[in-house]
Chimera marker file (.cmm) of the C-alpha trace (Angstrom):
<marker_set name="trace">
<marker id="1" x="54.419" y="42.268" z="-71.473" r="1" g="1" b="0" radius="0.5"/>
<marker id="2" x="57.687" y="42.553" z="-69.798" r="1" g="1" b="0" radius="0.5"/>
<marker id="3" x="55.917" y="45.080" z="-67.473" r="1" g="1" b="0" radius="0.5"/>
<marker id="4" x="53.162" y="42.687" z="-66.777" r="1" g="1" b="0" radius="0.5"/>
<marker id="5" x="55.447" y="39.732" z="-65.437" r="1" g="1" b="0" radius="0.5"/>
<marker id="6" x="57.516" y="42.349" z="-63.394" r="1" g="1" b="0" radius="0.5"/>
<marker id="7" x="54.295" y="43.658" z="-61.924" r="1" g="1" b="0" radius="0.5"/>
<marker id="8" x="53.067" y="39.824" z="-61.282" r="1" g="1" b="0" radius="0.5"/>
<marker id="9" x="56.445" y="39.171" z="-59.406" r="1" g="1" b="0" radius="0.5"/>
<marker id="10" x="56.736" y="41.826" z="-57.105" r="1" g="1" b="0" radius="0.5"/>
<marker id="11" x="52.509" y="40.917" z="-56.304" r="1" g="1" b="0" radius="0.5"/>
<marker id="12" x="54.044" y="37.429" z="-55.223" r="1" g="1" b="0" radius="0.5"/>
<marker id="13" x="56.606" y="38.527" z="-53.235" r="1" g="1" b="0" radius="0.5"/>
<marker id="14" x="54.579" y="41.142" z="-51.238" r="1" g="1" b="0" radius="0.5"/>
<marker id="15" x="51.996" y="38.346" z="-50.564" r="1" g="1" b="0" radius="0.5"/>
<marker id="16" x="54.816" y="35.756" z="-49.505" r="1" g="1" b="0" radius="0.5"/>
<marker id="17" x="56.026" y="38.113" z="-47.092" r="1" g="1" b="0" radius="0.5"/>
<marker id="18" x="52.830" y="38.839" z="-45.813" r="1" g="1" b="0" radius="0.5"/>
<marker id="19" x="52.070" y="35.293" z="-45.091" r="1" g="1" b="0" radius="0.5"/>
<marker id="20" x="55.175" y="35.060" z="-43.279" r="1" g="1" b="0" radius="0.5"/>
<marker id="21" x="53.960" y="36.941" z="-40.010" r="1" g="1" b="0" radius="0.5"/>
<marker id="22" x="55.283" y="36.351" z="-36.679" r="1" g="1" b="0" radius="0.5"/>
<marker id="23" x="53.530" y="33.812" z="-35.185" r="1" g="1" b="0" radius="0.5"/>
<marker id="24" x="51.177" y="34.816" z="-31.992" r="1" g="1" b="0" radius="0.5"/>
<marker id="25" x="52.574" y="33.115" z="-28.242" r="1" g="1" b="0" radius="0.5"/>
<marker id="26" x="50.810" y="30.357" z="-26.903" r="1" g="1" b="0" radius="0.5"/>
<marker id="27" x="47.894" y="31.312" z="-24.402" r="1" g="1" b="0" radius="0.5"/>
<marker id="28" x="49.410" y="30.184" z="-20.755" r="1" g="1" b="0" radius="0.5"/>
<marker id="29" x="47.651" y="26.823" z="-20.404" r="1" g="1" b="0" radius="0.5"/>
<marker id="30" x="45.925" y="26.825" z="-16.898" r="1" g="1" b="0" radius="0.5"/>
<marker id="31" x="45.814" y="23.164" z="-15.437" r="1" g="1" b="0" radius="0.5"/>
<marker id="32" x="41.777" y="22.199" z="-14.238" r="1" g="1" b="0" radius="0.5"/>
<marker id="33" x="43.128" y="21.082" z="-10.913" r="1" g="1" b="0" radius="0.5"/>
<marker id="34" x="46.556" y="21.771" z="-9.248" r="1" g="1" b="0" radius="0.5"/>
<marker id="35" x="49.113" y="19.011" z="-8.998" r="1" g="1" b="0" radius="0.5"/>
<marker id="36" x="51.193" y="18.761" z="-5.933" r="1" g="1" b="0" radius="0.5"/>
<marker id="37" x="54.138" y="19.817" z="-8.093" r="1" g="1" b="0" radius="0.5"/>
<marker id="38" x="53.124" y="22.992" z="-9.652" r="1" g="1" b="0" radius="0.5"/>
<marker id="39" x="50.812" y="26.064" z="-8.537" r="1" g="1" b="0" radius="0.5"/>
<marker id="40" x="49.142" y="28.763" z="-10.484" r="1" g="1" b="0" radius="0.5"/>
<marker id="41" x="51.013" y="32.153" z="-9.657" r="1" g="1" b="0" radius="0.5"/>
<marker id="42" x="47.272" y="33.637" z="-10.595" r="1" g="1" b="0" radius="0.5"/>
<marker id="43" x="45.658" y="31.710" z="-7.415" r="1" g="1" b="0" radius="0.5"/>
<marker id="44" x="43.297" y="32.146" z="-6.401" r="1" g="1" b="0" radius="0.5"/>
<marker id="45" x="41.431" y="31.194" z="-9.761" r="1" g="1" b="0" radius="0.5"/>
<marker id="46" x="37.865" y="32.403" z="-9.931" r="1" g="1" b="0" radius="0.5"/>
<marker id="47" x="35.938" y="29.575" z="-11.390" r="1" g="1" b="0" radius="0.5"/>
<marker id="48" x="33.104" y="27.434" z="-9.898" r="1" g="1" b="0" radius="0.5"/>
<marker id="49" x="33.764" y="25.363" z="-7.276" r="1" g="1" b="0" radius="0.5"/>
<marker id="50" x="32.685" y="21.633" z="-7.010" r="1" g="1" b="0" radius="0.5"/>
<marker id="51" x="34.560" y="21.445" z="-3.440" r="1" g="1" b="0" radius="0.5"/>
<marker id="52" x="32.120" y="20.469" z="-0.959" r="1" g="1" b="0" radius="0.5"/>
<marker id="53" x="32.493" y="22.311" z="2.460" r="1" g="1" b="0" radius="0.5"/>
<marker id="54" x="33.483" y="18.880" z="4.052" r="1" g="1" b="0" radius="0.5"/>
<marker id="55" x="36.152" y="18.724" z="0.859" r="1" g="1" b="0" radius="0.5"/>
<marker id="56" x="37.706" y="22.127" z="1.233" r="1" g="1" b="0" radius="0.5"/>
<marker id="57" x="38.270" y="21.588" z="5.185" r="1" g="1" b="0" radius="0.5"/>
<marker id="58" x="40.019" y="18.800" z="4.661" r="1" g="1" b="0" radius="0.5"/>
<marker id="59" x="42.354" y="19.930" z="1.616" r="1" g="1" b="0" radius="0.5"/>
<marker id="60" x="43.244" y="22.927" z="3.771" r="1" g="1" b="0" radius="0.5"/>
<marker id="61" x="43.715" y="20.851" z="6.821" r="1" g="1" b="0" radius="0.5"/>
<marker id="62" x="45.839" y="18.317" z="4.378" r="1" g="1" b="0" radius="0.5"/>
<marker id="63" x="48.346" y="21.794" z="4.148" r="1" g="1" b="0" radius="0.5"/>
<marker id="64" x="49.236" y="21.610" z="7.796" r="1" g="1" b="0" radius="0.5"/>
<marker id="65" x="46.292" y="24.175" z="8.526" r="1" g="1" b="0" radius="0.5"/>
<marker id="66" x="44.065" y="23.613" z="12.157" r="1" g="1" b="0" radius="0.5"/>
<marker id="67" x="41.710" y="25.395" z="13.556" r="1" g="1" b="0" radius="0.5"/>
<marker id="68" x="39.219" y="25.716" z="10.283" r="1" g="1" b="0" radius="0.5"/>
<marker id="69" x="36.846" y="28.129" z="11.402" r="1" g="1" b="0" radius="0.5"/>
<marker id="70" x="34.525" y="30.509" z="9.283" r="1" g="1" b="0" radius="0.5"/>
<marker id="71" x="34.688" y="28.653" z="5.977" r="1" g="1" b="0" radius="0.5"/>
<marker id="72" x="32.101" y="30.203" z="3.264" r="1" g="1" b="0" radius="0.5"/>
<marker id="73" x="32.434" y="30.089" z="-0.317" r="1" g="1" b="0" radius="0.5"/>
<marker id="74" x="32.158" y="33.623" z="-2.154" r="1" g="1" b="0" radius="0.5"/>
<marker id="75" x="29.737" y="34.545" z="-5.677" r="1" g="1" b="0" radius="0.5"/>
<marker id="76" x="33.477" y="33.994" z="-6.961" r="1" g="1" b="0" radius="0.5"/>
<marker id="77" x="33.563" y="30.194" z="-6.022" r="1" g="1" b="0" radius="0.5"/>
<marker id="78" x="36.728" y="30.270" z="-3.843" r="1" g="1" b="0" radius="0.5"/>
<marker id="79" x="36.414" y="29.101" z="0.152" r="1" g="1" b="0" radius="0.5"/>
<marker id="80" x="37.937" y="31.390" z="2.308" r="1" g="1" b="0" radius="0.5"/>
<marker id="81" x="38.404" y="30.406" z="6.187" r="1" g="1" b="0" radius="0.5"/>
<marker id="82" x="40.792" y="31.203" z="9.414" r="1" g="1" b="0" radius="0.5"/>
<marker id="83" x="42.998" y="28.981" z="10.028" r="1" g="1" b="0" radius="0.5"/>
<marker id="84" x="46.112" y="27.815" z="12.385" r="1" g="1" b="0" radius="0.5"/>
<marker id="85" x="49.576" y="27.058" z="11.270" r="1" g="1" b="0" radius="0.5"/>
<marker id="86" x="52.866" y="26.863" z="13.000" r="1" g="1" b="0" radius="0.5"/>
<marker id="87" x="50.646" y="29.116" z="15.756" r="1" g="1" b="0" radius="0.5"/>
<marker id="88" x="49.909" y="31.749" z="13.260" r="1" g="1" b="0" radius="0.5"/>
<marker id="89" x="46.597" y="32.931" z="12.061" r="1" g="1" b="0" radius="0.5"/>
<marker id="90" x="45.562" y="33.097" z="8.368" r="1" g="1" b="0" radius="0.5"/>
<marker id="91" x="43.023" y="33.844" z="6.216" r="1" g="1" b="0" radius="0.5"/>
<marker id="92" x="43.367" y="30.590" z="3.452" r="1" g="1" b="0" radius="0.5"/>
<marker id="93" x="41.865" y="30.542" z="0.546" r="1" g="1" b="0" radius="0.5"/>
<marker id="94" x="41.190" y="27.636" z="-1.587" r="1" g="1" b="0" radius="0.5"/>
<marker id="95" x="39.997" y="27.250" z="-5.651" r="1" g="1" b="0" radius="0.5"/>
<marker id="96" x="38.224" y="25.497" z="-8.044" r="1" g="1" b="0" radius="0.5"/>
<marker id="97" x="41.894" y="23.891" z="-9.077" r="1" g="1" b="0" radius="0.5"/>
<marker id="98" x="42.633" y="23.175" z="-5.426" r="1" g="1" b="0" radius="0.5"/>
<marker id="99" x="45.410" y="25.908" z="-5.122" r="1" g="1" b="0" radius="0.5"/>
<marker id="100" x="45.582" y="26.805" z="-1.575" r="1" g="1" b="0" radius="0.5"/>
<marker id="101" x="46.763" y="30.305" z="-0.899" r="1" g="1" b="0" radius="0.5"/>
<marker id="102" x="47.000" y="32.123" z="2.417" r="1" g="1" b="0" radius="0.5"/>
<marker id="103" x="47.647" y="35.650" z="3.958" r="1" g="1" b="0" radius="0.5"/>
<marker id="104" x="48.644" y="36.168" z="7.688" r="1" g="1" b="0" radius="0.5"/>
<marker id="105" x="45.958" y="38.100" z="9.911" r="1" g="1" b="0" radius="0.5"/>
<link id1="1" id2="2" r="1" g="1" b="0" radius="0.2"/>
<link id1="2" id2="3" r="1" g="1" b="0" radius="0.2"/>
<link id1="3" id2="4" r="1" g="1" b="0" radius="0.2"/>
<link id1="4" id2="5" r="1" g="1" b="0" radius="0.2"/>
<link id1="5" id2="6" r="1" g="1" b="0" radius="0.2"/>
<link id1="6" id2="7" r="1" g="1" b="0" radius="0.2"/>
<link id1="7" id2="8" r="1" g="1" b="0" radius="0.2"/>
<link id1="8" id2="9" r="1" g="1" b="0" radius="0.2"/>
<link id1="9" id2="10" r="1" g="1" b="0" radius="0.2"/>
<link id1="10" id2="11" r="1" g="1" b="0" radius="0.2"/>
<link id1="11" id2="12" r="1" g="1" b="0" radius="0.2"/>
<link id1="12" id2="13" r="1" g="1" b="0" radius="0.2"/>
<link id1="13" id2="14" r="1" g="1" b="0" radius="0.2"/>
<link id1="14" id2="15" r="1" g="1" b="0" radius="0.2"/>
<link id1="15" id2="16" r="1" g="1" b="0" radius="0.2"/>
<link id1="16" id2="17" r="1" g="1" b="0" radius="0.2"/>
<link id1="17" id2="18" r="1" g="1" b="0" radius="0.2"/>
<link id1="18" id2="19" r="1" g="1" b="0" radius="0.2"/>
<link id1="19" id2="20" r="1" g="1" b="0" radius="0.2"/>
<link id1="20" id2="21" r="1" g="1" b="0" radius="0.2"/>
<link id1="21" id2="22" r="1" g="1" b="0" radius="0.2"/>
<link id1="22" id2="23" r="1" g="1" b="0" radius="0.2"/>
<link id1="23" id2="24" r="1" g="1" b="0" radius="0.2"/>
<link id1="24" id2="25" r="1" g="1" b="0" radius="0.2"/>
<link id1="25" id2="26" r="1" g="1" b="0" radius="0.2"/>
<link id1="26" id2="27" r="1" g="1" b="0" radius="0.2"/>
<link id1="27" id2="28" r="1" g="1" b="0" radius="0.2"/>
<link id1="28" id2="29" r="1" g="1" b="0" radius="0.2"/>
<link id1="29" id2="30" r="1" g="1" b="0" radius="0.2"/>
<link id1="30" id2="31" r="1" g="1" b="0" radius="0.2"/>
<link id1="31" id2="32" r="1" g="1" b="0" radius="0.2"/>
<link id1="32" id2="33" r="1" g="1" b="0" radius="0.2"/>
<link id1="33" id2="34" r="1" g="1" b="0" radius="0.2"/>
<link id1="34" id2="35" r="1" g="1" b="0" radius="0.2"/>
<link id1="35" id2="36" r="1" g="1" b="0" radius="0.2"/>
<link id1="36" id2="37" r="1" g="1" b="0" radius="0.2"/>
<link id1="37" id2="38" r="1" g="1" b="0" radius="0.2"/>
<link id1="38" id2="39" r="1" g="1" b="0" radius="0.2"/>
<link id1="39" id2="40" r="1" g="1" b="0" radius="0.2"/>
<link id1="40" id2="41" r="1" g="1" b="0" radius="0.2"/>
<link id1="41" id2="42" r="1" g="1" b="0" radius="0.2"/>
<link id1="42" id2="43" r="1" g="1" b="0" radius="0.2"/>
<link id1="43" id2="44" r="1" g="1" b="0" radius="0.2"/>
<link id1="44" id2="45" r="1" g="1" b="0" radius="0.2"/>
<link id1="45" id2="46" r="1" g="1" b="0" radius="0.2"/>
<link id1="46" id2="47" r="1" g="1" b="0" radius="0.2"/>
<link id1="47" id2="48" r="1" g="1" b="0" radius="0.2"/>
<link id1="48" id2="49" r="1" g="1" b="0" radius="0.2"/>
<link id1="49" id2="50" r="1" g="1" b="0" radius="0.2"/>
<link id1="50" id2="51" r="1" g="1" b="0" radius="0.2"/>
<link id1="51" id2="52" r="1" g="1" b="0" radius="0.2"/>
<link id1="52" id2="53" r="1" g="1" b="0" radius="0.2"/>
<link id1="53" id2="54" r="1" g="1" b="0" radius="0.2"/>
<link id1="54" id2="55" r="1" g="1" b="0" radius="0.2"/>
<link id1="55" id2="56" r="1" g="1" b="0" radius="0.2"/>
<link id1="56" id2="57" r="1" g="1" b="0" radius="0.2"/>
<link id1="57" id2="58" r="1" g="1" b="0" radius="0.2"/>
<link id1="58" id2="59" r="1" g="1" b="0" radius="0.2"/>
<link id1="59" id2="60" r="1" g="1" b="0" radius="0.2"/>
<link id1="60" id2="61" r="1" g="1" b="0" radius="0.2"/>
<link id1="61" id2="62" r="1" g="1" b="0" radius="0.2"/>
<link id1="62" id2="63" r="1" g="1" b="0" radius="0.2"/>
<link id1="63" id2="64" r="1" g="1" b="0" radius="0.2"/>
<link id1="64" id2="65" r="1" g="1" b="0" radius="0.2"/>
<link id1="65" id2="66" r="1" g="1" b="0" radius="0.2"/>
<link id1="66" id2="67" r="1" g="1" b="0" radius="0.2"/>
<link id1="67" id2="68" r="1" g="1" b="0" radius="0.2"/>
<link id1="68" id2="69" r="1" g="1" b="0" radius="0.2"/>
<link id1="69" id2="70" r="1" g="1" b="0" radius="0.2"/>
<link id1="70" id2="71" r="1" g="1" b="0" radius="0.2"/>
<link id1="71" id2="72" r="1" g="1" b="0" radius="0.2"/>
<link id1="72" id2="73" r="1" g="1" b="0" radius="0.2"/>
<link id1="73" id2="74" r="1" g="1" b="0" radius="0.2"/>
<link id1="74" id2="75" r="1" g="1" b="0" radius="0.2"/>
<link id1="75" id2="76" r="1" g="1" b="0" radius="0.2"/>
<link id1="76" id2="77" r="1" g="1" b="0" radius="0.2"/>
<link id1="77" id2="78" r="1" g="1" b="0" radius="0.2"/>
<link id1="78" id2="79" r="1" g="1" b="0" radius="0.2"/>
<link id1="79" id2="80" r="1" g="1" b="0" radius="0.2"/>
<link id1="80" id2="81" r="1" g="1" b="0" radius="0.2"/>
<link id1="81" id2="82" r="1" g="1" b="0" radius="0.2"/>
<link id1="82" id2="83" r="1" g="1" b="0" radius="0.2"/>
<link id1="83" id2="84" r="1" g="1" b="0" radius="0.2"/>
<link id1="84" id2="85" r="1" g="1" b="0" radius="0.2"/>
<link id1="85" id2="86" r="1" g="1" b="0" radius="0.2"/>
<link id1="86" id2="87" r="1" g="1" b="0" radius="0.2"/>
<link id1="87" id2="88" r="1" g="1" b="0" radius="0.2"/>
<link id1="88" id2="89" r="1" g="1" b="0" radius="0.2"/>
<link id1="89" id2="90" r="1" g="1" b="0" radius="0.2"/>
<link id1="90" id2="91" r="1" g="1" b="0" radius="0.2"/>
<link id1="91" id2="92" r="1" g="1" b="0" radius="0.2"/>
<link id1="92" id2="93" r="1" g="1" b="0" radius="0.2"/>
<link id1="93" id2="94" r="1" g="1" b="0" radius="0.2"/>
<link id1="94" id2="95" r="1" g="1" b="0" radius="0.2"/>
<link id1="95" id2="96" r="1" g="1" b="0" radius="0.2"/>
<link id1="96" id2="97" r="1" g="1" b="0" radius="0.2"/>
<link id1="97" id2="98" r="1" g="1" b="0" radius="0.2"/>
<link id1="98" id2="99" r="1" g="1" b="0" radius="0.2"/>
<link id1="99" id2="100" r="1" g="1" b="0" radius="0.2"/>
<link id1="100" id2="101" r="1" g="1" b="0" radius="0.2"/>
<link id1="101" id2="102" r="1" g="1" b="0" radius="0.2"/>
<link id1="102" id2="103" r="1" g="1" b="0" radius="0.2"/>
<link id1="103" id2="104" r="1" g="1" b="0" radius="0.2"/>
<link id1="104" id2="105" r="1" g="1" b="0" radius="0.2"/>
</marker_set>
């Protein structure tokens, strides 16, 4: 009997400590659209795109960019264009979550 409850007991404890695993960390939470005060270091995000061509100009020309030219949207949903700023070219990118990225020609 006395083997029983001893057997029982460590069964418990084994299972308590099992239950006790470290818990998993969060999943970065990825905002739908970008707020003026943060930007996703992943930009640009993949996703589909509900920008218009008129809309995209004009966010990218909202940065400080001129000279649009050559705006397209790719299979991936992100508009790429050239464009101006501070008289240096770029090729800008812009998302679904209206992260604006850009990389100097």
């Amino acid at each position: 009997m006395k083997t029983i409850a001893i057997a029982i007991a460590a069964a418990l404890i084994a299972s308590a400590a099992y239950a006790q695993e470290t818990p998993k960390p969060a999943e970065p939470e990825t905002p739908a659209i970008a707020t003026p005060d943060t930007k996703n270091p992943t930009a640009p995000v993949p996703g589909e795109n509900s920008f218009t061509e008129s809309q995209a100009k004009q966010r990218i020309e909202d940065k400080g960019y001129t000279e649009v030219t050559a705006l397209t949207k790719g299979e991936d949903g992100i508009w790429t264009a050239s464009a101006m700023k501070e008289s240096k070219a770029f090729e800008v990118k812009l998302d679904y979550q209206g992260n604006i990225t850009e990389t100097a020609k």
